[in-house]
C-alpha positions in Angstrom: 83.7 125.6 139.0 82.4 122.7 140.8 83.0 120.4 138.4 85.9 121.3 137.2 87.2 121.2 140.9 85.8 117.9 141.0 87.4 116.5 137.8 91.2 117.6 139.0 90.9 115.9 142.2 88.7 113.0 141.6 91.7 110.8 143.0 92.1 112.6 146.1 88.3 112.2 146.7 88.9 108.5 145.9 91.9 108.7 148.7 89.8 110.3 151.1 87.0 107.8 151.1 89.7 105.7 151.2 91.0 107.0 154.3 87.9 107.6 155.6 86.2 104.2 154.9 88.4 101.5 154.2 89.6 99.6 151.7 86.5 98.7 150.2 83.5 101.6 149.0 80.7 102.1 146.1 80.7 104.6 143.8 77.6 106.3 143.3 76.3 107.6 140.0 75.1 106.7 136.3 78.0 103.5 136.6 77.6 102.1 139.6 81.0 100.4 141.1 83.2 99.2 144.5 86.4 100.4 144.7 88.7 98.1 145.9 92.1 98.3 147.5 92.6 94.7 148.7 95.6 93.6 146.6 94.6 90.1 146.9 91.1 90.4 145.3 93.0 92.4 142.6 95.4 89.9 141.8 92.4 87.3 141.8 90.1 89.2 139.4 92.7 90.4 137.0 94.3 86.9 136.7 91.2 85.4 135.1 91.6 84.8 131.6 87.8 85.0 131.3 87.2 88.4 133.2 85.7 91.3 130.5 86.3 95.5 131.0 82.7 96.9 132.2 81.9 98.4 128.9 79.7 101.8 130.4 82.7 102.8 132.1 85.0 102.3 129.6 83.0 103.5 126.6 83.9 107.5 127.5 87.3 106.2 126.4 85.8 105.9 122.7 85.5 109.6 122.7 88.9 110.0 122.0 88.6 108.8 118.6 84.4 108.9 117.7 84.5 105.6 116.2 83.7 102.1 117.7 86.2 99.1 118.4 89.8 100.0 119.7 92.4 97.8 121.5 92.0 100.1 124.8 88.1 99.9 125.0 87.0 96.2 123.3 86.3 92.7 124.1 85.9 89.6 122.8 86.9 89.0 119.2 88.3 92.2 118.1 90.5 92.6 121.0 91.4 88.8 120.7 92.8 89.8 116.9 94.1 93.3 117.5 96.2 92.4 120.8 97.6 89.3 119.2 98.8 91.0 116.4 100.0 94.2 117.9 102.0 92.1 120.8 104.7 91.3 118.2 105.3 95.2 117.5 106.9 95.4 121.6 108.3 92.0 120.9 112.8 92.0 122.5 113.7 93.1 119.1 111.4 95.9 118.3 112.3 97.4 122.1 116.0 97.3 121.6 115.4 99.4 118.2 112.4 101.7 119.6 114.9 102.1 123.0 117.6 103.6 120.3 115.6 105.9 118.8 114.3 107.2 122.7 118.0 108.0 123.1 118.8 109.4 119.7 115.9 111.9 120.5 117.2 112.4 124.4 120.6 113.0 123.0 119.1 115.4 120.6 116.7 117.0 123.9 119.8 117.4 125.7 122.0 119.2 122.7 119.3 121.3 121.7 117.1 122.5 124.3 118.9 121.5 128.1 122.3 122.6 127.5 120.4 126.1 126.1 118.7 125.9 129.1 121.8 125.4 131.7 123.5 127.9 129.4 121.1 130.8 130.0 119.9 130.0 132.9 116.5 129.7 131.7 114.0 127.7 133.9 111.6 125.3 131.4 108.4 123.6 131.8 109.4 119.4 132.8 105.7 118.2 131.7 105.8 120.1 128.0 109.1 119.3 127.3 108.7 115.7 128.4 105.5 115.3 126.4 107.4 116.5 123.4 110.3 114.5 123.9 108.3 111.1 124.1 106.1 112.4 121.4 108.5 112.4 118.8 109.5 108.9 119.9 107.1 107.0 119.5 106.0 108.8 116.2 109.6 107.6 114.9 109.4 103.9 116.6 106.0 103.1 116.7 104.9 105.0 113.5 107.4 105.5 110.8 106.3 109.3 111.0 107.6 112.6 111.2 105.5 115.5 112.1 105.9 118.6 111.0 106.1 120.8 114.1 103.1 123.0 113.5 100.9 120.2 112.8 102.4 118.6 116.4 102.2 121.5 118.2 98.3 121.5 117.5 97.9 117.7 118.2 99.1 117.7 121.3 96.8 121.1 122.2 93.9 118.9 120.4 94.4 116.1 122.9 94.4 117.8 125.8 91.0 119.2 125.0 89.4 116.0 123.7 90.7 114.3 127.4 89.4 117.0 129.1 85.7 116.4 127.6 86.6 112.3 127.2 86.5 112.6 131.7 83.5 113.7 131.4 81.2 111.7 128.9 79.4 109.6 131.5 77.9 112.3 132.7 73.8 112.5 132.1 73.9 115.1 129.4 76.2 114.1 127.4 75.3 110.9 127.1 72.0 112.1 124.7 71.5 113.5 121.2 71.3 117.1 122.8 74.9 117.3 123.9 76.1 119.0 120.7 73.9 122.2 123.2 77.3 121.6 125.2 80.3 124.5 123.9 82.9 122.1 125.6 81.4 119.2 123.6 81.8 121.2 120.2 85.1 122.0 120.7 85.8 118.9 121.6 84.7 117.3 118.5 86.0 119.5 115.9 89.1 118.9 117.9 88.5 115.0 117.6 87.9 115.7 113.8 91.3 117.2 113.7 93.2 114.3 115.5 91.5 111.7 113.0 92.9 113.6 109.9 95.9 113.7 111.6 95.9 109.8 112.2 94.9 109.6 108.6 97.7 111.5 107.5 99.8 108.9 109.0 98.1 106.0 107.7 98.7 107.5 104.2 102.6 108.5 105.0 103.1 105.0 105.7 101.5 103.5 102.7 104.0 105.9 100.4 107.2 104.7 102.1 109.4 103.2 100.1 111.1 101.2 103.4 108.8 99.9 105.3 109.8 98.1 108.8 108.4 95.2 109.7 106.9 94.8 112.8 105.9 98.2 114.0 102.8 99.1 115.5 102.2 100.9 111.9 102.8 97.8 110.4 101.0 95.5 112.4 97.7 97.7 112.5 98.0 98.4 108.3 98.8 94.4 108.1 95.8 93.3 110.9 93.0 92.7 107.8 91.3 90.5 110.2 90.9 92.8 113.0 89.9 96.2 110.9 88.1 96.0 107.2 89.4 100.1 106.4 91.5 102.9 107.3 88.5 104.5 109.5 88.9 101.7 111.7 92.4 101.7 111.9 92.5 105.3 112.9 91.0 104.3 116.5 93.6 102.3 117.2 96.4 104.9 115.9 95.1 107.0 117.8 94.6 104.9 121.3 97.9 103.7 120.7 99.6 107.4 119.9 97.6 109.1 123.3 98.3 105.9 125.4 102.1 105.8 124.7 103.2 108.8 124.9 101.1 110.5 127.7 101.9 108.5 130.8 105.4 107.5 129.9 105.5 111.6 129.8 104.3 112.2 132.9 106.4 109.5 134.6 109.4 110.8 133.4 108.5 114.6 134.5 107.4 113.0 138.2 111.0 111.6 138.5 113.1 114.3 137.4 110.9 116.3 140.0 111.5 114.0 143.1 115.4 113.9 141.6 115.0 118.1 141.5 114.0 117.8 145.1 116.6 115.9 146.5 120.3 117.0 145.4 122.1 114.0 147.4 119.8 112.0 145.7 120.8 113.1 142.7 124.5 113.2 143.1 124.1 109.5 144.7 122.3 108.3 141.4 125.1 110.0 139.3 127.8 108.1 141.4 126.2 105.0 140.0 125.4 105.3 137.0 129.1 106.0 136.2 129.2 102.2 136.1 126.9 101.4 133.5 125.9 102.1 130.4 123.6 99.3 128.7 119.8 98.8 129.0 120.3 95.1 130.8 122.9 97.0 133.2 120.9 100.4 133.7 117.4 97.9 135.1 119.5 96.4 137.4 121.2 99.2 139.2 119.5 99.1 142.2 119.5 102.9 142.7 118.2 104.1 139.5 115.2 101.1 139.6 113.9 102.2 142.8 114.2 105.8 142.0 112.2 104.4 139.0 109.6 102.2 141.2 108.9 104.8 143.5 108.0 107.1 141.6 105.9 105.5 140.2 104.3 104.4 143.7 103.9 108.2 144.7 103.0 109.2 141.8 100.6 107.0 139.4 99.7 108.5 136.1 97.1 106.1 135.7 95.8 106.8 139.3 92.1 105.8 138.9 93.5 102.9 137.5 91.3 100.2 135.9 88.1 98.2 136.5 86.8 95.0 135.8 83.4 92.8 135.9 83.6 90.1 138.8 83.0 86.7 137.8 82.1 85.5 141.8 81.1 86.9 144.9 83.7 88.0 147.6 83.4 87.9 151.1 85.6 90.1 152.6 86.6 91.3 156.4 85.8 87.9 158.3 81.9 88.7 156.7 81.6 92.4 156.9 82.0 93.5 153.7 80.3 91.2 150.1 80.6 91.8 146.9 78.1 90.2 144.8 79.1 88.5 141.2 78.8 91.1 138.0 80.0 93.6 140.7 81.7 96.8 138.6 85.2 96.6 140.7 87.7 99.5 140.3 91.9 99.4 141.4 92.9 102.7 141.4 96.5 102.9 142.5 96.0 106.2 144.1 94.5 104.1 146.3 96.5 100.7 147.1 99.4 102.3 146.6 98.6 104.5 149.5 97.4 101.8 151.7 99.8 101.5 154.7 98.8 97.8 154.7 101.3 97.5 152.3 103.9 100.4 152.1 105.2 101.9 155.0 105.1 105.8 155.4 102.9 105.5 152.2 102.7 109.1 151.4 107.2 109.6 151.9 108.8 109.3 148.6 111.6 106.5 149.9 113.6 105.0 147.5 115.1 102.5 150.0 112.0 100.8 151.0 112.8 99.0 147.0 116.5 98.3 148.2 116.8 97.6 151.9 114.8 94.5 152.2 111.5 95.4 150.5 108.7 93.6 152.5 106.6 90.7 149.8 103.5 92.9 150.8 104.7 95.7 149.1 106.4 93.6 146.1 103.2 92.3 145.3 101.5 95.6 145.4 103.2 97.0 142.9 101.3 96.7 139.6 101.8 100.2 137.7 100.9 98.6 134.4 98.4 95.6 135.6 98.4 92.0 135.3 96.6 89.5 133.2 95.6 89.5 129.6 94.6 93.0 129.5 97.8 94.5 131.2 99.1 97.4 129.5 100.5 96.4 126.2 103.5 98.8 125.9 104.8 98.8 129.2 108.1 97.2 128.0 108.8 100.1 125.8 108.1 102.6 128.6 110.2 100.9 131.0 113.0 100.9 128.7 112.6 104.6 127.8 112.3 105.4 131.6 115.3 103.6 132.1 117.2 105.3 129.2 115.9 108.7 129.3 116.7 109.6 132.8 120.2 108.5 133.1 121.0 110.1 130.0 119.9 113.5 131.7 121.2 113.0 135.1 124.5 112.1 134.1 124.9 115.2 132.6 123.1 117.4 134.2 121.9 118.4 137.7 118.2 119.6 138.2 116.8 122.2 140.7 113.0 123.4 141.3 112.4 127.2 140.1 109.0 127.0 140.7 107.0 124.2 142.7 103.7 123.3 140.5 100.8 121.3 141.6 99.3 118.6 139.9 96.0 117.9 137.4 94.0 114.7 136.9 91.7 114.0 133.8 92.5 110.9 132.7 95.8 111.0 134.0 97.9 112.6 136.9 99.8 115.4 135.1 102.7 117.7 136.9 101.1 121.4 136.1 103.4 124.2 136.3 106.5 122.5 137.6 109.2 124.5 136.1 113.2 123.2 136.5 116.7 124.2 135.9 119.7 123.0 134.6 123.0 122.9 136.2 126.4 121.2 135.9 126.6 118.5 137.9 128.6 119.7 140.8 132.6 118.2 140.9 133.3 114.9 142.7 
């Protein structure tokens, strides 16, 4: 129990030390490393082109998929040919055509399963059905794949599992020969061994296509020969690529339609707006709906332990009081900065106008969902655009209302549990 309590709140461990401390603290343990929730030092560190991932603390990472290299996880010349490659699959083009295949499948969301749910009066589940949702796109856009809804249905209850155990491979056990002693660790890897067939399965779907689209992350990993010599390789990277890019654009999504759920003048304000526009280039710059988005995102960081990185030079920090030495292990965990008061005012309010009504350049700077640098996250134009897309096209349409307030799970990401919704029509003008 303890450590299971301690893996669902590691972030609000890492915001009490926070609180408690200061802005800079080690973490103790098998991987050493300073937390650090000075937005300047993270803008330095990240910048450098030359700055590597520590490799310990990002190895547990490789559980996911059993093998060795993957874009996530890898330096040096692997991750040199993999990211050049795959940067051309999120290239203007590719996210105009992956954004209209996110609304196809909203439209298809909305007809089939929300208007059945406003119709009965049936709450539903905001994290499953959002995790199914983005699921299917970016089988569709990223993949060239269709999955047949048994096989998904299992997938997704595979992932969860192999996350679970992923959080914990840094711990002493597991890191030895004898962990296969561990039931969790077992399941875990027959679970693993299912997700690799399954990534397999969509290598081989794509080689028998008879239309193949250039360009796609399917294509450009089956196309990289420099990067991976086989199909065993590849499947690391499928499956990186599948977990990172549908998870966390999930979760956002669920944490927005649950502050919008909170807040019916909110809602009805958004809806207002967004009668005036209807294309992607409009919808990012209505003010309203992009600091809905922003904060959100703020409050609410799926990726809240964030990432970490090796520093290349000492810091001194607080006129003197606080060094960090060069090869320091340094970690920016947005459940931390974005929390800082230094920055954001009434940190812990969920405040939409703090984006609109003259946002301080402390807090403009501060906001780095998806990181900076060369190893920022690769997709984050596709998940902005599907943020941006998906949640007009249900608030226009529909007005939300909490059943049931959930609470919320961290593994490798910060997950809504048990927040169930309903669906309404929008009240009259």
């Amino acid at each position: 129990m303890g450590k299971a309590f301690l893996e669902l709140r590691i972030h609000k461990l890492l915001l009490e030390a926070f609180e408690e401390v200061g802005p800079y603290f080690q973490l103790r343990g098998p991987n050493k490393a300073i937390v650090v929730a000075d937005i300047d030092v993270m803008r330095d560190v990240l910048s450098d082109r030359e700055v590597l991932k520590p490799a310990k603390l990002y190895s547990m990472f490789r559980f996911i998929h059993g093998g060795d290299n993957d874009i996530l996880t890898s330096e040096g010349k692997f991750h040199r040919l993999s990211r050049k490659n795959m940067s051309h699959a999120f290239s203007s083009n590719h996210i105009r055509r992956m954004r209209e295949v996110s609304l196809r499948h909203t439209d298809s969301f909305v007809h089939n399963k929300l208007e059945k749910y406003r119709d009965s009066g049936k709450s539903f589940d905001i994290s499953e059905e959002m995790l199914s949702l983005t699921f299917d796109v970016i089988m569709e856009a990223a993949f060239q794949y269709k999955m047949p809804s048994d096989e998904k249905e299992k997938f997704l209850e595979e992932v969860d599992i192999v996350l679970k155990e992923c959080y914990k491979e840094n711990l002493p056990l597991r890191r030895t020969k004898l962990n296969f002693l561990i039931p969790s660790v077992r399941r875990a890897k027959k679970a693993q061994s299912f997700m690799r067939k399954v990534a397999m399965n969509i290598i081989q779907s794509y080689k028998s296509l008879d239309s193949k689209l250039n360009g796609t992350v399917i294509d450009k990993i089956m196309s990289n020969t420099e990067a991976y010599t086989n199909d065993e390789e590849r499947v690391a990277d499928v499956l990186i690529l599948i977990i990172a890019g549908h998870e966390t654009t999930a979760f956002s999504l669920a944490w927005i339609l649950i502050e919008l759920s909170k807040d019916s003048e909110l809602q009805i304000q958004l809806r207002q707006e967004l009668k005036k526009e209807n294309s992607l280039q409009e919808l990012s710059k209505n003010k309203v709906l992009a600091s809905i988005i922003k904060e959100s995102l703020r409050l609410h960081p799926v990726a809240a332990t964030g990432s970490a990185r090796v520093s290349r030079k000492d810091y001194i920090l607080d006129d003197g009081q606080c060094f960090i030495p060069k090869g320091s292990n340094l970690v920016f965990a947005p459940a931390i900065y974005f929390m800082n008061s230094k920055y954001f005012e009434d940190p812990y309010k969920f405040k939409p106008s703090r984006w609109y009504e003259n946002p301080s350049k402390e807090s403009e700077e501060a906001f780095l969902p998806f990181v900076i640098g060369r190893r920022n996250c690769i997709g984050q134009s596709l998940a902005v655009a599907q943020l941006f897309s998906v949640v007009p096209h249900i608030i226009k349409k529909f007005h939300l209302k909490i059943e049931i307030e959930g609470t919320e799970e961290f593994y490798l990401t910060l997950k809504p549990k048990g927040w169930r919704l309903t669906a309404e029509h929008p009240p009259s003008d």
